[in-house]
N, C-alpha and C positions, 0 to 999 in steps of 0.2 A: 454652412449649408452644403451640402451633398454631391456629386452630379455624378455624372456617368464614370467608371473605372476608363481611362483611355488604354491600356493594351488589351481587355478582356472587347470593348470595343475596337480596335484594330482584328484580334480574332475573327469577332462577329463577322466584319466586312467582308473576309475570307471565304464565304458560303457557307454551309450548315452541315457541308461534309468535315473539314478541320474544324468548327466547333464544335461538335457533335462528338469528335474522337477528343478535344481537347475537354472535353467535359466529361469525359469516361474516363478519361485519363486522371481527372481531375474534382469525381467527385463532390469533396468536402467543401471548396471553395465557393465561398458565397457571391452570390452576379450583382453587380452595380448596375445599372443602365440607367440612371436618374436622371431623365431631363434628355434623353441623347435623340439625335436627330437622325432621325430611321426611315423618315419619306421616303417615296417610292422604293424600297426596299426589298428586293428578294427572299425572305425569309423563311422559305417553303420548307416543312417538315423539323423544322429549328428546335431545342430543345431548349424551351427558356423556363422548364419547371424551377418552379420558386423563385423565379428571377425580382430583381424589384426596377419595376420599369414607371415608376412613379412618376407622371408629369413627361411623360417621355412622347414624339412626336413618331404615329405608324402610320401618317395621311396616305392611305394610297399602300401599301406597302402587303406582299404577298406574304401570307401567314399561312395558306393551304398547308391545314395536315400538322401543324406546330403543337409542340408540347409544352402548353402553358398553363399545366396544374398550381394551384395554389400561387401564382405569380400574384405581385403586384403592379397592378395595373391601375393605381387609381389617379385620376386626375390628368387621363391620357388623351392626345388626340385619337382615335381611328378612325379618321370621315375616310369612306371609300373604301379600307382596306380588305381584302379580301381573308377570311377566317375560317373558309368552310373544310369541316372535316377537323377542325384544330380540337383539342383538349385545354377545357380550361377548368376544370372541375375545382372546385374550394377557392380561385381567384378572386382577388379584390378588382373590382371595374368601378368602382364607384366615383361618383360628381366624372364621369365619362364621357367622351364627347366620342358617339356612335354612330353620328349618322350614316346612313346610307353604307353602314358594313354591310357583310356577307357573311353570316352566320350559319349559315343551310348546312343542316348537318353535325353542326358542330355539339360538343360535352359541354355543357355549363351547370352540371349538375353542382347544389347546392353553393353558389357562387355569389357575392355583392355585387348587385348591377342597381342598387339605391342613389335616388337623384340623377340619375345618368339621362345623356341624351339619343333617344335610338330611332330618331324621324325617319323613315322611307327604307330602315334596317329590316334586312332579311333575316329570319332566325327560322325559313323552312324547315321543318322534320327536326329542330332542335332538340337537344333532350335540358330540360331546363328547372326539372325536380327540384324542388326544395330551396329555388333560388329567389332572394329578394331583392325584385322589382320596386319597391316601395316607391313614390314618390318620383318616377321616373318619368319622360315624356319619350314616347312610344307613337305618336300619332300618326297614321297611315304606313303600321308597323308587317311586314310578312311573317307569322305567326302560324299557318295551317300545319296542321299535322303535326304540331310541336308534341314534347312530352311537359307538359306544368303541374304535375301533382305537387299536390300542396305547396307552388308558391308563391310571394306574395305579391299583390299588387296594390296594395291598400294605398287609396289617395296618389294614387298614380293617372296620368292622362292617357287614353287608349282609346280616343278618339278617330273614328272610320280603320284602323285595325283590322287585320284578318286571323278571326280564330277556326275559318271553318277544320272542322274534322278534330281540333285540338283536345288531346285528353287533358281535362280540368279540374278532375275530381280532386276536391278539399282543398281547391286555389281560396288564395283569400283577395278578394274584389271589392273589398269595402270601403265607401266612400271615395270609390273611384269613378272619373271620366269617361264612361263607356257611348257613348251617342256615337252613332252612326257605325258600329262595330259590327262584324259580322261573325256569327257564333256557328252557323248552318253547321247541322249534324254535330257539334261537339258535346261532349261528355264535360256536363260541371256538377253531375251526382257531389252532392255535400258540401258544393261550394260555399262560399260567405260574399253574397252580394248585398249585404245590409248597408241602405244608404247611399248605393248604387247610383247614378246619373245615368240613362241604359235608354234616352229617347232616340228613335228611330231605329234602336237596332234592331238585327236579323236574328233569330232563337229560331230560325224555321229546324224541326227534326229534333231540336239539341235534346240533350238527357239531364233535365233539373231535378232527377229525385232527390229528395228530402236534402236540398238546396235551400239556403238562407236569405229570400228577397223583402224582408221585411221592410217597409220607408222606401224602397226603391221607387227609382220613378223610370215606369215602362210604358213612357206615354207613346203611341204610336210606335211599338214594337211589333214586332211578329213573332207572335208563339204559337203560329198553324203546326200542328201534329209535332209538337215538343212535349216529351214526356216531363210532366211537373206532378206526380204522384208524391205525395209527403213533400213536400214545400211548404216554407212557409213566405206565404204573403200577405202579411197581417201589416194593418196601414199603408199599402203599397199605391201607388197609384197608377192603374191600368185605363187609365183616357184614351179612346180609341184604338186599344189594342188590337190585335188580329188575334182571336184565340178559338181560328178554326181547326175543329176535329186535336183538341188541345188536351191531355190528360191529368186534369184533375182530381185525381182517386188520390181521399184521404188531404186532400190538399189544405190549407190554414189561410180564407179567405176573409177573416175578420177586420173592420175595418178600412178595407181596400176602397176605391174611389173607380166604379166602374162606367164611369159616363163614357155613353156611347162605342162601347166596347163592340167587336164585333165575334159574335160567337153563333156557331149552326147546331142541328140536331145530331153533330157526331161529338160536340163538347162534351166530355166526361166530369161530371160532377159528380160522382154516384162518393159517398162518406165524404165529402168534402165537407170539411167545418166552417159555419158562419153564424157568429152571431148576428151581426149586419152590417149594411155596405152604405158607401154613400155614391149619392146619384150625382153628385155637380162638385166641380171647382175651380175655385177661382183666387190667384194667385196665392198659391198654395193652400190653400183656405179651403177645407171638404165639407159641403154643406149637404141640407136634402140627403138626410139620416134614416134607412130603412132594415126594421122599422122603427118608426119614430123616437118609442119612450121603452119600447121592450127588446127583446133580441130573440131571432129568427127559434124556432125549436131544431133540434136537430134534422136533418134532411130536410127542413121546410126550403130554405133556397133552394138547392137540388131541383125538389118538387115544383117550385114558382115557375123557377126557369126553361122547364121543360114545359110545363102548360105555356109559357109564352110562345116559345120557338114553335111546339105545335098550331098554338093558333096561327102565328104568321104564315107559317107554309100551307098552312089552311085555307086562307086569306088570299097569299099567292098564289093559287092554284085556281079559286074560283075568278080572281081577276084577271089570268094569265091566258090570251085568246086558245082556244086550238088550231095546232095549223090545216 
């Protein structure tokens, strides 16, 4: 078994100004650090590209501004550590223990952070492209204004999470733990939320164009004034959604489960596809099939739904006193 080089580690202890000349100096040599004990550690601006810090303990340990492209890091503690501003681009993080880092700011473009653990972790204004999250626990994660094109979260827990402002486009969220998550104003144009778990979240503002919400269950989410033009949400189930002044153009409502949805006269349906919805459900179970034995003609939902909303403000207006 492996462990840490002890004179490349005696270096390290030194500050990260003689490591830093001792690894200019020294190029070609490959870094051990396997297993070494790094707690509360100074490690500001450090160059551990490529290092293999496998299993290696950074509790606590200042990383501001470090250069840890393509390192190994898996199987590491970093409860606490501070990483903002560090480079970790192509790094392995994986089966990682995260909690409660500092990531604001930091490269983890196209990176392994699958299976890892990143509870109460800040990854602010990240840039985190092409990185796989798979399978990860993220819960009560700081996420806003990251950059996550296309990466992945499939069956990952991202439970009360912060994506507001997050660019999303063509993340994959599939059969992932999204409840209580807050999305406000992000962009997930093209995303893949198929299979999604997404009850109570916040979509207020977000941009779902031609986003994949099929099977999703958006029960009691907010989709007030979230662009979902070209979406599909075929079998999805929207149980008390919020989907005020919501933009449905062209949208793929087939087989969704719309009970008691809440929607006004600025909901945009106009080409929205449906052959028909269902009105009730119960433990997962969609029942009260409309219409019944046939399916909707084109723009006939559209059409239904707009005569309803008018009749009720109709309704409402004649019942509603003058003052």
């Amino acid at each position: 078994m492996m462990y840490a080089n002890i004179e490349q580690l005696a270096i390290l202890r030194q500050g990260f100004q003689v490591w830093n000349k001792w690894r200019d100096e020294n190029p070609n040599i490959d870094i051990y650090l396997i297993k070494a004990d790094l707690r509360w550690t100074n490690l500001k601006q450090v160059n551990l590209q490529g290092a293999n810090l496998c299993e290696a303990k950074l509790i606590e340990s200042d990383l501001t501004g470090a250069e840890l492209s393509y390192a190994n890091l898996s199987n590491t503690e970093i409860i606490g550590a501070n990483l903002s501003h560090a480079n970790l681009t192509g790094a392995d993080i994986n089966n990682a223990n995260l909690t409660a880092a500092n990531f604001s700011e930091a490269n983890l473009t196209k990176a392994n952070i699958s299976n890892a653990l990143l509870m109460n972790t800040n990854l602010y204004r990240a840039n985190l492209s092409g990185t796989d999250l798979s399978l990860s626990y993220l819960s009560n994660a700081n996420l806003s204004r990251s950059n996550l094109t296309a990466s992945n979260f499939s069956e990952a827990n991202l439970t009360a999470s912060d994506f507001s402002g997050a660019n999303l486009c063509e993340t994959n969220f599939s059969h992932t733990n999204l409840s209580g998550t807050n999305f406000t104003s992000a962009n997930m144009s093209l995303a893949n939320l198929r299979g999604a778990y997404l009850y109570g979240a916040n979509l207020n503002e977000a941009n779902l164009s031609s986003a994949n919400l099929s099977e999703t269950d958006l029960t009691e989410t907010d989709l007030s004034e979230a662009n979902c033009s070209f979406a599909n949400f075929t079998n999805a189930n929207l149980r008390l959604a919020r989907i005020i002044s919501t933009n449905f153009h062209a949208a793929n409502l087939t087989g969704a489960c719309i009970e008691d949805w809440h929607i006004n006269s600025n909901t945009n349906l106009e080409k929205a596809i449906c052959e028909y919805v269902y009105m009730k459900i119960n433990d997962e179970n969609k029942t009260e099939r409309r219409p019944i034995n046939v399916n909707f003609v084109p723009g006939e939902f559209a059409s239904l739904y707009h005569k309803i909303i008018e009749n009720t403000d109709l309704i409402l207006r004649k019942i509603t006193p003058l003052e």
